[in-house]
MIDREN-124075 format. One line per 5 residues: number of its first residue (from 1); for each residue x, y, z of C-alpha. Coordinates in nm, 3 decimals. Layout:
NUM> X Y Z | ...
***
This chain:
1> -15.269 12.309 17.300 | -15.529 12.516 17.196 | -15.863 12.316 17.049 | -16.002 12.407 16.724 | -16.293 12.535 16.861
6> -16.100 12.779 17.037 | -15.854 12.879 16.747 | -16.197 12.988 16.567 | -16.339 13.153 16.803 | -15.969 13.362 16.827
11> -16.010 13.355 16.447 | -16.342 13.548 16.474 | -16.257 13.747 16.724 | -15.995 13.872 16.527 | -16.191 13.925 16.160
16> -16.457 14.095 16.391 | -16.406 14.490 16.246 | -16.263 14.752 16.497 | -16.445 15.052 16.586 | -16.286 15.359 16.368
21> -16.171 15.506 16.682 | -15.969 15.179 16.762 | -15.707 15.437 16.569 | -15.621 15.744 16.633 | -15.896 16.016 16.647
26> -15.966 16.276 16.381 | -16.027 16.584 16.625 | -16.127 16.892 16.370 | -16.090 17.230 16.542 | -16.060 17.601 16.389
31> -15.726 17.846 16.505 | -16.009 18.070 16.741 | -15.801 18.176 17.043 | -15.845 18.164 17.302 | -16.090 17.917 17.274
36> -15.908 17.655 17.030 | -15.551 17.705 16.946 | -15.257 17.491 16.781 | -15.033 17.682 16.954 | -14.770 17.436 17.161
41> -14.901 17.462 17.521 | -15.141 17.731 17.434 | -15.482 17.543 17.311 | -15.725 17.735 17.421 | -16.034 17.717 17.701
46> -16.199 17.442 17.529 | -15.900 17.304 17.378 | -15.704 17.240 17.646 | -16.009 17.039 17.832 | -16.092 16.810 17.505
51> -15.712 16.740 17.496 | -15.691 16.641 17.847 | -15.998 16.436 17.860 | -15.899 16.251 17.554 | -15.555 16.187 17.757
56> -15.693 16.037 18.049 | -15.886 15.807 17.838 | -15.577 15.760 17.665 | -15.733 15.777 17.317 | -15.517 15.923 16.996
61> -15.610 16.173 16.794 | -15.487 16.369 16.521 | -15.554 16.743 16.494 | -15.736 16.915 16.181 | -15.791 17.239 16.122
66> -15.877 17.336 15.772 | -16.134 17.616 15.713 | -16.412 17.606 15.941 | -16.700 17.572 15.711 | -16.521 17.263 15.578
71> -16.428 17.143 15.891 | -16.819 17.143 15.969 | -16.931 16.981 15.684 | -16.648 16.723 15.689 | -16.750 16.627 16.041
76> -17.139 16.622 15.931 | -17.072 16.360 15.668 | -16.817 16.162 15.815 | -16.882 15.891 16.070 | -16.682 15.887 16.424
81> -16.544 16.257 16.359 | -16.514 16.491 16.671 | -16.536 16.861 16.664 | -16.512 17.162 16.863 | -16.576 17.475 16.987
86> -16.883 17.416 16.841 | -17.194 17.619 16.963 | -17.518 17.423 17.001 | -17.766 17.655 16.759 | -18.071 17.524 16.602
91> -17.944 17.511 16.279 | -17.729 17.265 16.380 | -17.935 17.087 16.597 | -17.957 16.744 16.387 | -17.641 16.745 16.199
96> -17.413 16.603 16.529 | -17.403 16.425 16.806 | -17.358 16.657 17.074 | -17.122 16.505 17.342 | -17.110 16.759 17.644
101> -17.088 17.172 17.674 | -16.702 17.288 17.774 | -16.774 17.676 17.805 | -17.092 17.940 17.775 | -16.990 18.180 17.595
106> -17.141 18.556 17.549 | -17.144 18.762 17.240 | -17.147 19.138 17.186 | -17.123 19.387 16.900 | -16.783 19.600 16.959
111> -16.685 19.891 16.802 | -16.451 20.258 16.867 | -16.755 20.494 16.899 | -17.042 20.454 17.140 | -17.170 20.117 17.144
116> -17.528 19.981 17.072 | -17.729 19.854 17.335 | -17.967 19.576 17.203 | -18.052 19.404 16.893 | -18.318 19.642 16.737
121> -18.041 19.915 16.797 | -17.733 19.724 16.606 | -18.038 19.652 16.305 | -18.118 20.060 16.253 | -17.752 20.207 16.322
126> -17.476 19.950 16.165 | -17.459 19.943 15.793 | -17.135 19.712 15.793 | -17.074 19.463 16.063 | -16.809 19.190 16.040
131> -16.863 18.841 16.126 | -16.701 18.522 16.113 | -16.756 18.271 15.774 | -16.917 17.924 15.885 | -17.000 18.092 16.257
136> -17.260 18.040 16.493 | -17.272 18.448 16.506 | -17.336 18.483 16.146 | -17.698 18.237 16.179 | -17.762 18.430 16.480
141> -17.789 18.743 16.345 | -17.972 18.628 16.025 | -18.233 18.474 16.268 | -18.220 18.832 16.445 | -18.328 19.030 16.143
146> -18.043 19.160 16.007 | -17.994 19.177 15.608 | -17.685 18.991 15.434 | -17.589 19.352 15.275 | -17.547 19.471 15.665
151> -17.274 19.143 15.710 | -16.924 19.151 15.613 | -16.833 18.765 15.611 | -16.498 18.782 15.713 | -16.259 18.436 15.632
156> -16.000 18.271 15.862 | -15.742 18.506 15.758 | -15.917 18.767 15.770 | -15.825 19.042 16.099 | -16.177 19.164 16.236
161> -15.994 19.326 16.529 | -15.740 19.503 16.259 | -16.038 19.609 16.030 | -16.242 19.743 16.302 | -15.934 19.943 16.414
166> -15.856 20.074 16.053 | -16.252 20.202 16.032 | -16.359 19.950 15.783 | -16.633 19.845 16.008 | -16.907 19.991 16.201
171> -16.907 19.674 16.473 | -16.783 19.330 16.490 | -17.009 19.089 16.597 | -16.818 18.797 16.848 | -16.791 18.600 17.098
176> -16.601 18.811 17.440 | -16.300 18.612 17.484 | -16.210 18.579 17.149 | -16.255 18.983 17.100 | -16.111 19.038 17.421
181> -15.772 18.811 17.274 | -15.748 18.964 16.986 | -15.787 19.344 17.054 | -15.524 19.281 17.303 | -15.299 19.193 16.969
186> -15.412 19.447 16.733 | -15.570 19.724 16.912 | -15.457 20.078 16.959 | -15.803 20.302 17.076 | -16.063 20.181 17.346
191> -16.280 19.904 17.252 | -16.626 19.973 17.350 | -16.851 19.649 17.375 | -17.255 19.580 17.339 | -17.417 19.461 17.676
196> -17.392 19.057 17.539 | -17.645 18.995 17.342 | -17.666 18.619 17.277 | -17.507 18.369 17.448 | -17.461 17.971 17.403
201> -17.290 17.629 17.462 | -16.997 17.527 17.301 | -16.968 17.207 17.279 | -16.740 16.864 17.196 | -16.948 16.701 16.949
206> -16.942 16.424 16.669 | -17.023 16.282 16.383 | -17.410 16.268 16.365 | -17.343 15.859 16.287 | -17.110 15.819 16.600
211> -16.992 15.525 16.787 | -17.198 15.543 17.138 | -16.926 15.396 17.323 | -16.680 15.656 17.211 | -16.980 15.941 17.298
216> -17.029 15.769 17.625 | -16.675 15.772 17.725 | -16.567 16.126 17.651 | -16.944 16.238 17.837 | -16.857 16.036 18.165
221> -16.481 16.170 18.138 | -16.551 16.519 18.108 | -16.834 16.511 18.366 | -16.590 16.380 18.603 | -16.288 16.659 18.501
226> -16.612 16.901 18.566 | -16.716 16.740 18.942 | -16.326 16.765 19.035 | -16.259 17.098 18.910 | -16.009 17.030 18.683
231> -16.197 17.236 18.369 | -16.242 17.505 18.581 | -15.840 17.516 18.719 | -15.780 17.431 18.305 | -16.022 17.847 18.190
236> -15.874 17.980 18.467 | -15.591 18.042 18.288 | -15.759 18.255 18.050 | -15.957 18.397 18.293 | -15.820 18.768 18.186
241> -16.061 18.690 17.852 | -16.382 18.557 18.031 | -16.418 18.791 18.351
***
């Protein structure tokens, strides 16, 4: 029989509170193929690795994607919240917990007619470029020089590709694969692309207030998917968008 000392200490052990990822996950994400998808068996270059790591460390999760400026700032004031693709910028620099990078990714200005070849060029000859609401490439062209009134902030629902092929913008400003993916869709001329321009992580992050165990766990796990290959057998697949 168990003593009463013991029954406490079970007692305790018990009233002791869990760690919020004792449940299942809340993984926020944005529909940004082929990097992130919620397509079945289709989720993307990054999404496919998260996924897998979060399988091997058999961990739960339930998958948001609402719109990505609210999936940012739901993330930044939560508490144990992961994220991704999320590009490491220095905007955003204190506002997560930045777990580990899954891909580099390049961006370039694209457009039908001849295309720019630098920064200073895009700034003097497009009057109407379109860009992504909540994105990395929307700061980085702020902190490049280029006016608001030059920026068409495009939503979620919103076709770049399709705009850009119905002359409604001068240039799009994005990242390769995802132009790459969706011109293949949508597009009917030649796309002609910017040497890239800017280029960053993006990363798996959390929650800036973010258990360190959980952080710690998903680092070692996708370090080791990196040593054995496995992330780089995982992009191959959408290697037709990357080379």
């Amino acid at each position: 029989m168990p003593t009463t000392s013991a029954r406490l200490l079970c007692l305790l052990i018990l009233l002791l509170p869990l760690p919020a990822w004792a449940e299942a996950l809340q993984l926020f994400s944005v529909q940004a193929p082929p990097l992130t998808s919620n397509e079945p068996g289709q989720h993307g270059l990054v999404g496919e690795v998260v996924l897998a790591a979060l399988a091997a460390e058999k961990l739960d999760y339930r998958l948001h994607m609402p719109p990505w400026p609210r999936a940012q700032k739901q993330v930044q004031e939560g508490r144990d919240l992961l994220i991704m693709p999320l590009s490491r910028i220095p905007s955003r620099e204190k506002l997560y917990t930045w777990i580990t990078p899954i891909f580099h990714i390049q961006r370039a200005f694209f457009s039908l007619g001849t295309p720019v070849r630098s920064m200073a060029e895009a700034r003097l000859q497009l009057r109407k470029i379109g860009v992504g609401l909540g994105s990395a490439q929307h700061q980085q062209l702020l902190d490049a020089g280029f006016r608001e009134d030059q920026l068409l902030v495009l939503k979620i629902d919103e076709n770049p590709a399709l705009m850009l092929e119905m002359g409604r913008l001068d240039a799009w400003f994005n990242g390769i694969p995802e132009a790459r993916y969706f011109w293949e869709k949508v597009g009917k001329h030649e796309l002609h692309s910017s040497p890239p321009l800017v280029s960053n992580d993006l990363y798996l992050a959390c929650s800036l207030e973010c258990d360190p165990d959980l952080v710690e766990r998903l680092r070692r796990r996708l370090q080791l998917m990196q040593a054995s290959g496995e992330i780089a057998r995982i992009q191959a697949r959408y290697a037709r968008y990357t080379d």
